[in-house]
Backbone and ligand atoms as CSV (ligand in chain L), in Angstrom:
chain,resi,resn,atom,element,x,y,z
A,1,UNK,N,N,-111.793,34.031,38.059
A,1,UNK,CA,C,-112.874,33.330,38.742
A,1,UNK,C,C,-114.099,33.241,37.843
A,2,UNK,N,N,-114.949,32.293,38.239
A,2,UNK,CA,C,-116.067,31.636,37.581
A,2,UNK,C,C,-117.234,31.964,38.580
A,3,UNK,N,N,-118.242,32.262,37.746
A,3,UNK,CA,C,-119.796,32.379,38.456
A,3,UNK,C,C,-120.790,31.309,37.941
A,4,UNK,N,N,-120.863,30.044,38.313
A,4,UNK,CA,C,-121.764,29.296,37.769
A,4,UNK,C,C,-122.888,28.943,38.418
A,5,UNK,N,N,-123.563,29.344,37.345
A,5,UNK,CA,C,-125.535,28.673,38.065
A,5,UNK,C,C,-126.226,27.526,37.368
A,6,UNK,N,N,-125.984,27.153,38.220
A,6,UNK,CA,C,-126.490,25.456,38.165
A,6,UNK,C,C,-128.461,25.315,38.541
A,7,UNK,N,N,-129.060,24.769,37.170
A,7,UNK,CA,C,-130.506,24.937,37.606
A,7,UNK,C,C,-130.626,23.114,37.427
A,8,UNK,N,N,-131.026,22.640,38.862
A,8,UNK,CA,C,-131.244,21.453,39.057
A,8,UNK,C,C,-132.630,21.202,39.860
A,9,UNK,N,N,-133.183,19.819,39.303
A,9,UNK,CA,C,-134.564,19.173,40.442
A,9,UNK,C,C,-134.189,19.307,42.056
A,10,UNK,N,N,-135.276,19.902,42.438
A,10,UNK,CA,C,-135.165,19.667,43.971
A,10,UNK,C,C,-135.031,18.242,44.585
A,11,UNK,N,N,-135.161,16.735,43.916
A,11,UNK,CA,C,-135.039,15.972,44.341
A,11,UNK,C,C,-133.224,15.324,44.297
A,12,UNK,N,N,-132.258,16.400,43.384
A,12,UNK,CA,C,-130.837,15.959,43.494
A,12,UNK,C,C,-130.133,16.859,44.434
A,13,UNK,N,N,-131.065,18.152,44.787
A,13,UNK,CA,C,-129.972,19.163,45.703
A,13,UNK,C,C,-129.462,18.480,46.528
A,14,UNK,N,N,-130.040,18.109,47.534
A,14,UNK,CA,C,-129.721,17.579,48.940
A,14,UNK,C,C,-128.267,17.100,49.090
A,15,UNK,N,N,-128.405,15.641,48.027
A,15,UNK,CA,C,-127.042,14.912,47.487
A,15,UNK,C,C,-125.551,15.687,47.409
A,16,UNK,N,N,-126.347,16.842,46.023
A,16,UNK,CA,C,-125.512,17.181,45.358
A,16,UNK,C,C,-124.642,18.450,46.351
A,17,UNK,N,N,-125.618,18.594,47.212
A,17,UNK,CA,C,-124.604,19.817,48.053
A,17,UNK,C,C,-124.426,19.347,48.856
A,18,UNK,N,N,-124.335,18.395,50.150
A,18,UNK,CA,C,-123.745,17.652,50.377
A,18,UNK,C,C,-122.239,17.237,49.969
A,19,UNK,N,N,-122.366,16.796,48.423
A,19,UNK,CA,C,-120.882,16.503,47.589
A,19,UNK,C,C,-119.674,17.707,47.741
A,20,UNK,N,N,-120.981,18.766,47.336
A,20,UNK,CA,C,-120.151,20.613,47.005
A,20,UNK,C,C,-119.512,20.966,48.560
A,21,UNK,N,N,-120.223,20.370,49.217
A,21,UNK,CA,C,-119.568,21.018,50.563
A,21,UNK,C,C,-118.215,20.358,51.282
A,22,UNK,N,N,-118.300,18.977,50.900
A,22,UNK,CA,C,-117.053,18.068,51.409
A,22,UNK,C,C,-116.377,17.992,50.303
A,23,UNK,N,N,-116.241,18.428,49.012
A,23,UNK,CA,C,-115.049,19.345,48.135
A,23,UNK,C,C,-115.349,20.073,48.360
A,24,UNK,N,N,-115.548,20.986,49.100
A,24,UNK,CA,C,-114.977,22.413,49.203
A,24,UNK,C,C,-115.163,23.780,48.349
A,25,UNK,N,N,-116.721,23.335,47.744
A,25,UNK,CA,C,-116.933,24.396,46.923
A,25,UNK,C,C,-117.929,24.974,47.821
A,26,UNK,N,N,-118.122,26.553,47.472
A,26,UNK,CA,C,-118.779,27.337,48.350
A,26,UNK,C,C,-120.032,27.660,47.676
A,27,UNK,N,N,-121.528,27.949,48.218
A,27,UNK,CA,C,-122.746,27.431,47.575
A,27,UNK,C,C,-123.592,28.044,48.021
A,28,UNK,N,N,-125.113,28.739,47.157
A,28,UNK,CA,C,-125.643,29.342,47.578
A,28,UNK,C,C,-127.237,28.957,46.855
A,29,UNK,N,N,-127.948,28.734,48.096
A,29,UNK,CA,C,-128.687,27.778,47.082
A,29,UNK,C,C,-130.193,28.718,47.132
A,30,UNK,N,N,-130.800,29.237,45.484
A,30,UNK,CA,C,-132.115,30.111,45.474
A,30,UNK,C,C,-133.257,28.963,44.862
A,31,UNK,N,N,-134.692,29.111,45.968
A,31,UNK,CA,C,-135.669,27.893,44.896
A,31,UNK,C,C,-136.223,28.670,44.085
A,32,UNK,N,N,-136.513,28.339,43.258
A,32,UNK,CA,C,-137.058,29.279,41.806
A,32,UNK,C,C,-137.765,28.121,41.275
A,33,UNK,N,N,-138.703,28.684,39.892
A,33,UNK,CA,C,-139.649,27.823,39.679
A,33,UNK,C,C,-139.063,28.209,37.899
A,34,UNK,N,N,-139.381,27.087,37.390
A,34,UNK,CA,C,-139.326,26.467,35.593
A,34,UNK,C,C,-140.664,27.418,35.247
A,35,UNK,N,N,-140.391,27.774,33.763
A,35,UNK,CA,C,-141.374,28.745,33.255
A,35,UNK,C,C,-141.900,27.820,32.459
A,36,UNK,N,N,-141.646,26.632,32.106
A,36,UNK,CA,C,-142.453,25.653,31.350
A,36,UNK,C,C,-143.283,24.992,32.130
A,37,UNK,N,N,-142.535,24.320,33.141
A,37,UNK,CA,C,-143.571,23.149,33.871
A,37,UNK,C,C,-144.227,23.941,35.417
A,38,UNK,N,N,-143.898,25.465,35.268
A,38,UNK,CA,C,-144.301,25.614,36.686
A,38,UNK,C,C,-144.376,25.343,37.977
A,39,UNK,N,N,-143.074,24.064,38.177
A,39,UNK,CA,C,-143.061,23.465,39.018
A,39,UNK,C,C,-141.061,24.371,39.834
A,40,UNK,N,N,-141.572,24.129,41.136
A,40,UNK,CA,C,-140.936,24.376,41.925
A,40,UNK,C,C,-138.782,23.392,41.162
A,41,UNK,N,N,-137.864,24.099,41.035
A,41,UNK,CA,C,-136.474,23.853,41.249
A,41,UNK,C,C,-135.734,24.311,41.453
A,42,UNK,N,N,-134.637,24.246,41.421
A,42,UNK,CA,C,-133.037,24.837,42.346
A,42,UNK,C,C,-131.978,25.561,42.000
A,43,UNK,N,N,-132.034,26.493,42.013
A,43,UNK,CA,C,-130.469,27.259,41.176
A,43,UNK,C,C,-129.228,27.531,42.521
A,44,UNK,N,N,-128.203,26.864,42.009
A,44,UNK,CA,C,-127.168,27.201,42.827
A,44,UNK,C,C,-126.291,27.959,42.350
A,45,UNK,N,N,-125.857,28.770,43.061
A,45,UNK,CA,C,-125.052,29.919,42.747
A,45,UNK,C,C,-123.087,29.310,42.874
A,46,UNK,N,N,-121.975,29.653,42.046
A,46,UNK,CA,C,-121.240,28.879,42.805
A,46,UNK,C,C,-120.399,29.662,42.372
A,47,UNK,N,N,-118.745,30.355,43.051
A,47,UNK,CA,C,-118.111,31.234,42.596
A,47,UNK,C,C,-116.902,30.460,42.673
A,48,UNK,N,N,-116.118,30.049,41.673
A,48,UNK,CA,C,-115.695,28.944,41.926
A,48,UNK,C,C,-113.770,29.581,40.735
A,49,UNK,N,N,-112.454,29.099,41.403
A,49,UNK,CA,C,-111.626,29.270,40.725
A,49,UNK,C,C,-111.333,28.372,39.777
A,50,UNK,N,N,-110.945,29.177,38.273
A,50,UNK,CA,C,-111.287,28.725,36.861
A,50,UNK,C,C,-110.313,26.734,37.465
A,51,UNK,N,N,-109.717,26.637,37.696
A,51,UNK,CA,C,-108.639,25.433,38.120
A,51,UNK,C,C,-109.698,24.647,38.431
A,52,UNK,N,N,-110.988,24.772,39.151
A,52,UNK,CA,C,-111.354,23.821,40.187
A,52,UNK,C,C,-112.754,23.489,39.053
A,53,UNK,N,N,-113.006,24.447,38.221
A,53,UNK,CA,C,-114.419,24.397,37.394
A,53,UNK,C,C,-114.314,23.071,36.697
A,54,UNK,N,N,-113.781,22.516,35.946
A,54,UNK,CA,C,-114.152,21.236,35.501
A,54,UNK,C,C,-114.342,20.308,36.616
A,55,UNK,N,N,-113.516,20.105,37.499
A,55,UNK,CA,C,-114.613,19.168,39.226
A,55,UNK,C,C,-115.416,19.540,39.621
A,56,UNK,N,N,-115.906,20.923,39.528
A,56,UNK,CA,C,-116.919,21.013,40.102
A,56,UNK,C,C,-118.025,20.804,38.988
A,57,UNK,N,N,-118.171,20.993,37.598
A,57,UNK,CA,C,-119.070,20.841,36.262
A,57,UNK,C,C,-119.336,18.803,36.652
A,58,UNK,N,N,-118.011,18.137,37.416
A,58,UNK,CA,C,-118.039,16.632,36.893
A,58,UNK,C,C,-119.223,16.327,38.487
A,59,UNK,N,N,-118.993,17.185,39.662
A,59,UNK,CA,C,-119.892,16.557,40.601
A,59,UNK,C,C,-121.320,17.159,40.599
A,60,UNK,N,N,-121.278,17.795,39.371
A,60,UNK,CA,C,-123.224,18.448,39.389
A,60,UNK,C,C,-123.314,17.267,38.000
A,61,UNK,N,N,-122.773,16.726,37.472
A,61,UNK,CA,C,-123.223,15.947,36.225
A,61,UNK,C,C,-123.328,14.688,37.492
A,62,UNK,N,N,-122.423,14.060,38.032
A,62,UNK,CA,C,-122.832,13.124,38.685
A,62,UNK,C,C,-124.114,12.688,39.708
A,63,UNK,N,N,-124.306,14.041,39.903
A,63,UNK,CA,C,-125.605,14.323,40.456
A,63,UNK,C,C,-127.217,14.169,40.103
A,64,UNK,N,N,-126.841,14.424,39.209
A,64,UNK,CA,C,-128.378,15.404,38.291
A,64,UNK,C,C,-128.388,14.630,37.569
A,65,UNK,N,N,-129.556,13.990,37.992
A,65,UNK,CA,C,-130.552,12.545,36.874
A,65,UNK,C,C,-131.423,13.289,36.133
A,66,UNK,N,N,-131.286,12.689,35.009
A,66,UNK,CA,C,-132.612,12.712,33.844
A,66,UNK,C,C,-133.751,12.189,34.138
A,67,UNK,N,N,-135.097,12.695,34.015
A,67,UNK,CA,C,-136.108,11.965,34.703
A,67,UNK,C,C,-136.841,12.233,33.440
A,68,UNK,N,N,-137.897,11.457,33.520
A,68,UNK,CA,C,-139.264,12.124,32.471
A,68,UNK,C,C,-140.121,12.037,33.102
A,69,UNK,N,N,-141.156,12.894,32.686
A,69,UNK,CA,C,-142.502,13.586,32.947
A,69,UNK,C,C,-143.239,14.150,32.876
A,70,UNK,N,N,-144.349,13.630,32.691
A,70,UNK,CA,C,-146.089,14.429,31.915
A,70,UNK,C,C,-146.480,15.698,32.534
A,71,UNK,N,N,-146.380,16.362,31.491
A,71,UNK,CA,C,-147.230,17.398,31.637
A,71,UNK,C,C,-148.344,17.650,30.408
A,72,UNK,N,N,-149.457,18.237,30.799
A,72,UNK,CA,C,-151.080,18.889,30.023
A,72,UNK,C,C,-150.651,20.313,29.108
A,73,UNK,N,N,-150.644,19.648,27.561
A,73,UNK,CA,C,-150.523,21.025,27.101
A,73,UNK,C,C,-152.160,21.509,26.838
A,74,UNK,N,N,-152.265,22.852,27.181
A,74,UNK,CA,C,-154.100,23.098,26.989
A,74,UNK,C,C,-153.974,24.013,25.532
A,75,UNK,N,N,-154.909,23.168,24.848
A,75,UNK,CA,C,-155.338,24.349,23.541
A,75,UNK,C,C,-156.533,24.740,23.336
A,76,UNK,N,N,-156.712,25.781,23.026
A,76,UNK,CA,C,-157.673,26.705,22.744
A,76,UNK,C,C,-158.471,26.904,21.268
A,77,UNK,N,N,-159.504,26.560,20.990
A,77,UNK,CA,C,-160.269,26.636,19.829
A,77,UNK,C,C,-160.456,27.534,19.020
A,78,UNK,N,N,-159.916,27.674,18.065
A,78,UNK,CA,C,-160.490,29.100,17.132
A,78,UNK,C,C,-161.356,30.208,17.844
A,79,UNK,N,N,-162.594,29.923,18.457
A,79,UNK,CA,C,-162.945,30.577,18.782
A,79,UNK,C,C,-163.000,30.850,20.354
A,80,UNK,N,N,-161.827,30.327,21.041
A,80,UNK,CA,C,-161.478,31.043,22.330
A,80,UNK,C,C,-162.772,30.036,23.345
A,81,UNK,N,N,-163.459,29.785,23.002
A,81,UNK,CA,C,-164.768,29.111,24.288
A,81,UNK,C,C,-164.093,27.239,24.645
A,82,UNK,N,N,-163.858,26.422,23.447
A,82,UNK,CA,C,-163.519,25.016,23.849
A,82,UNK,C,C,-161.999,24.902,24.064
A,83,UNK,N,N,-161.610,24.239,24.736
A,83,UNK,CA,C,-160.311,24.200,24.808
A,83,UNK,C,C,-160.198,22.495,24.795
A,84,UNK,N,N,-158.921,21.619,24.519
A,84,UNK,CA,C,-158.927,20.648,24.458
A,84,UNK,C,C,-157.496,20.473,25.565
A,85,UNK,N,N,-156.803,19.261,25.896
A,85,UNK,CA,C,-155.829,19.462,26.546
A,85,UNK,C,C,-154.954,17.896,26.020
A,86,UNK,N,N,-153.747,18.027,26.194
A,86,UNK,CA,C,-153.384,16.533,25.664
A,86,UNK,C,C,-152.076,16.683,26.646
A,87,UNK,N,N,-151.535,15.350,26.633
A,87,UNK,CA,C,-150.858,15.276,27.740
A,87,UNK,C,C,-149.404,15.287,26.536
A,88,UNK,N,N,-148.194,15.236,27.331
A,88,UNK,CA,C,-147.019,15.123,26.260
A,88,UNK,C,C,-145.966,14.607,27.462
A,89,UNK,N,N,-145.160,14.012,27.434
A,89,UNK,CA,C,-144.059,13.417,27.987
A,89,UNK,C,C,-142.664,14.510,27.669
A,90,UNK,N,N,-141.974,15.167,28.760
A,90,UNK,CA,C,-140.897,15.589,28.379
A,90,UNK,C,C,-139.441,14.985,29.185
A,91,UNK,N,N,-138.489,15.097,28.746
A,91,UNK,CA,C,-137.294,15.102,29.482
A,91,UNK,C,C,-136.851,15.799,30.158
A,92,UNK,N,N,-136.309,16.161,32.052
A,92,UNK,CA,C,-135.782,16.976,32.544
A,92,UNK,C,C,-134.730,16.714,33.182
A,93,UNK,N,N,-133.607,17.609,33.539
A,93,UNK,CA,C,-132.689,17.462,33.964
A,93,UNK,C,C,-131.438,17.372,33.033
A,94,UNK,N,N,-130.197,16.423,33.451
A,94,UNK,CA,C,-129.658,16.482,34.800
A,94,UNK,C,C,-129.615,17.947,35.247
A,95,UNK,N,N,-128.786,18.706,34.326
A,95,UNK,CA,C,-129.011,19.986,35.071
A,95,UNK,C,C,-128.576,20.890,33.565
A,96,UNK,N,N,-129.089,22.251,34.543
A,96,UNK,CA,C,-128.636,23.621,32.973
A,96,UNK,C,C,-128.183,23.900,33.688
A,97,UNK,N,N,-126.600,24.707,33.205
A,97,UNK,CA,C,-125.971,25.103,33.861
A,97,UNK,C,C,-124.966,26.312,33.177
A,98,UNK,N,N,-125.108,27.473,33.673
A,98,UNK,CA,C,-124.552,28.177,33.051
A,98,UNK,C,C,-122.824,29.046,33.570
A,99,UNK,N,N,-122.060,29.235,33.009
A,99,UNK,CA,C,-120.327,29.873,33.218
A,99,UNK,C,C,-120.499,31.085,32.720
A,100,UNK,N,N,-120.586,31.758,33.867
A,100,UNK,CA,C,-120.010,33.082,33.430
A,100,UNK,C,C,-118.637,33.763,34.501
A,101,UNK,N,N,-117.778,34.794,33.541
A,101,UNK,CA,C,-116.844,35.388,34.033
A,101,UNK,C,C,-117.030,36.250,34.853
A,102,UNK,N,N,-116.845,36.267,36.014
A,102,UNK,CA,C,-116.636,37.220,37.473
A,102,UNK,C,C,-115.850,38.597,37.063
A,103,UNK,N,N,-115.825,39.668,37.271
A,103,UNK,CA,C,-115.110,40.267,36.968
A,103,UNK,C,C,-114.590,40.565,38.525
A,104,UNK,N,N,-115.099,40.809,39.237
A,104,UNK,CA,C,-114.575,40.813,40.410
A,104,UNK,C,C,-115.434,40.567,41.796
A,105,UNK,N,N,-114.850,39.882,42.852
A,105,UNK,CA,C,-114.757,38.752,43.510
A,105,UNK,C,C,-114.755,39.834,45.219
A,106,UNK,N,N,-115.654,40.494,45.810
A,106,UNK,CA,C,-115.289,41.243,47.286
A,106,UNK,C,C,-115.887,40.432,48.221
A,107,UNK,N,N,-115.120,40.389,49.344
A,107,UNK,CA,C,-116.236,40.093,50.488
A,107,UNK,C,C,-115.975,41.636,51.287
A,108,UNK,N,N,-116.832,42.381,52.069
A,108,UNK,CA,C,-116.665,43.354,52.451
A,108,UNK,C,C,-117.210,43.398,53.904
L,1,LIG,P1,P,-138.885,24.353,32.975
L,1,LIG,O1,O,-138.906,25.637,32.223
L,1,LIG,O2,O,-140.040,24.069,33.865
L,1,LIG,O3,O,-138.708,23.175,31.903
L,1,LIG,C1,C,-138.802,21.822,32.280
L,1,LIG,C2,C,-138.523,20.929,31.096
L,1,LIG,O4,O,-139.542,21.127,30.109
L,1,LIG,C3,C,-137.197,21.230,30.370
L,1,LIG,O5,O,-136.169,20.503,31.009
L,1,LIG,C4,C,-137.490,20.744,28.958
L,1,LIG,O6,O,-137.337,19.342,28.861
L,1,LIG,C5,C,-138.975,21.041,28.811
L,1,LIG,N1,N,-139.231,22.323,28.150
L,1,LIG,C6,C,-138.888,23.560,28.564
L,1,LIG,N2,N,-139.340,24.513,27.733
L,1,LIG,C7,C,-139.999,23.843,26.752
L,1,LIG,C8,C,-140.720,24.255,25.580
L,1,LIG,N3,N,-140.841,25.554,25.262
L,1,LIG,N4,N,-141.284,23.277,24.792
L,1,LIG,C9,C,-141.167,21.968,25.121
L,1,LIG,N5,N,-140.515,21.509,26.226
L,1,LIG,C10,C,-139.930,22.428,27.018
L,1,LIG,P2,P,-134.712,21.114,31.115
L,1,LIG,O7,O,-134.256,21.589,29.752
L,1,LIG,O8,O,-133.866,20.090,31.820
L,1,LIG,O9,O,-134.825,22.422,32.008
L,1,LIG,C11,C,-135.037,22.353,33.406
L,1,LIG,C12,C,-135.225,23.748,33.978
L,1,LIG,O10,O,-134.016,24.505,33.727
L,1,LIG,C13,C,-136.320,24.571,33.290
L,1,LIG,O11,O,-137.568,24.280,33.876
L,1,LIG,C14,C,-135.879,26.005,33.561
L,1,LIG,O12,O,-136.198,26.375,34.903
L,1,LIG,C15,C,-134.367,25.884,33.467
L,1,LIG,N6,N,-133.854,26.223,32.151
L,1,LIG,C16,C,-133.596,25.373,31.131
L,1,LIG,N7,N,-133.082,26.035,30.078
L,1,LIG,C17,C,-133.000,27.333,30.449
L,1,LIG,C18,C,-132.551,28.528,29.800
L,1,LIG,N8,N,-132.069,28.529,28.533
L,1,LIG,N9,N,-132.627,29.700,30.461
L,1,LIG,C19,C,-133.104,29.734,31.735
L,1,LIG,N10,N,-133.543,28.646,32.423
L,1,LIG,C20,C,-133.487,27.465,31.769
């Protein structure tokens, strides 16, 4: 068995579990926040048998749009008092997603 955490925009969960639930994958969904943009997104938890992991990797890719969006990087002046700020455009999404091996699997 497979433990995959899927970190996706709160604007594809809805969809995307929806999908996970009518295949039949089982889902556990924590909101957590990005350490870059500080903004509120979604990690799903998914314990999933190694057989079924590539359908389930193909309905979180089908899901999870690429978006872009500004964020303010702030810099700070040599001497700590002016700061300047500039804006920068990044890419987010579709999703990070990480596989790891279960070693073992209880419900109790
Ligand atoms: P955030 O940390 O808020 O990052 C949002 C987006 O900002 C990232 O999109 C990436 O395009 C950009 N970004 C992140 N760190 C950056 C940096 N140091 N310099 C410049 N740009 C940066 P994604 O790569 O699609 O990541 C979306 C969210 O997935 C992240 O939100 C974070 O919550 C999570 N994530 C991504 N990679 C991760 C990793 N290696 N470990 C843990 N969480 C990760």
């Amino acid at each position: 068995m497979k433990l995959v955490l899927a970190i996706v925009q709160d604007n594809d969960v809805n969809l995307l579990m929806d999908d996970l639930v009518e295949n039949e994958f089982s889902v556990t969904k924590l909101s957590t926040t990005g350490g870059f943009l500080k903004e509120g997104n979604t990690t799903l938890l998914m314990g999933v048998e190694e057989e079924k992991l590539d359908d389930l990797l193909k309905l979180i890719e089908k899901n999870g749009k690429k978006r872009k969006t500004t964020t303010t990087i702030l810099n700070s002046s040599a001497t700590g008092s002016l700061f300047n700020s500039f804006p920068i455009e990044i890419e987010v999404g579709g999703a990070t997603v990480f596989v790891l091996d279960v070693e073992k699997f209880i419900k109790l």
